[in-house]
N, C-alpha and C positions, 0 to 999 in steps of 0.2 A: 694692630700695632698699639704697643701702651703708650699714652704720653708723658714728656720725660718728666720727672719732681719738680715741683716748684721750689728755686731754693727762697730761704729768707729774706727781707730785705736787706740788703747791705747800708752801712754807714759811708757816708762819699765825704772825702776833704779835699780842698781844694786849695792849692798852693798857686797865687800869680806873680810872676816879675815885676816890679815897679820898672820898666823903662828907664833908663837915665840913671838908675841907683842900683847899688847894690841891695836893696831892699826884697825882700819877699813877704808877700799880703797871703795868709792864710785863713782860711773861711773851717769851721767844723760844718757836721752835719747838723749840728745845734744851733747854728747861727751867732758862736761865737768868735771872733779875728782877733788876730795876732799879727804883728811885723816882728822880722830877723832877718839880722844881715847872714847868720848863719844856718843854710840849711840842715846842718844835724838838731841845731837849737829849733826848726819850725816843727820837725817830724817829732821832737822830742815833746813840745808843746801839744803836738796832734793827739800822740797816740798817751797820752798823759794827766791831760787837763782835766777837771774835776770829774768823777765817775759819776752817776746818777743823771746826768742828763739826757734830756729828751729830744730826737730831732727835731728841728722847726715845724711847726704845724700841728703836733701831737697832744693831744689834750690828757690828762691823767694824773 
């Protein structure tokens, strides 16, 4: 049995609730955050924010 492809690493963002607020805390795979009361506004921030970055930890 062949084993299956490795895919690439994927980019992970992460969007939390602030408790108590209508706030949402989003984290990139670059280590950079944002708050918005509007989640079309956080996703749009995510999949947006400046191109050329690197994820945390990557040296280059």
């Amino acid at each position: 049995m062949t084993p299956a492809p490795r895919s690439a690493p994927r980019e992970v963002y992460r969007v939390d609730w602030l408790p108590g607020t209508d706030v949402l805390h989003g984290t990139c795979h670059c280590g950079a955050e944002h708050t918005a009361q509007d989640p079309v506004e956080m996703w749009e921030w995510m999949l947006t924010h400046p191109e050329g970055h690197t994820p945390r930890g990557s040296r280059g």
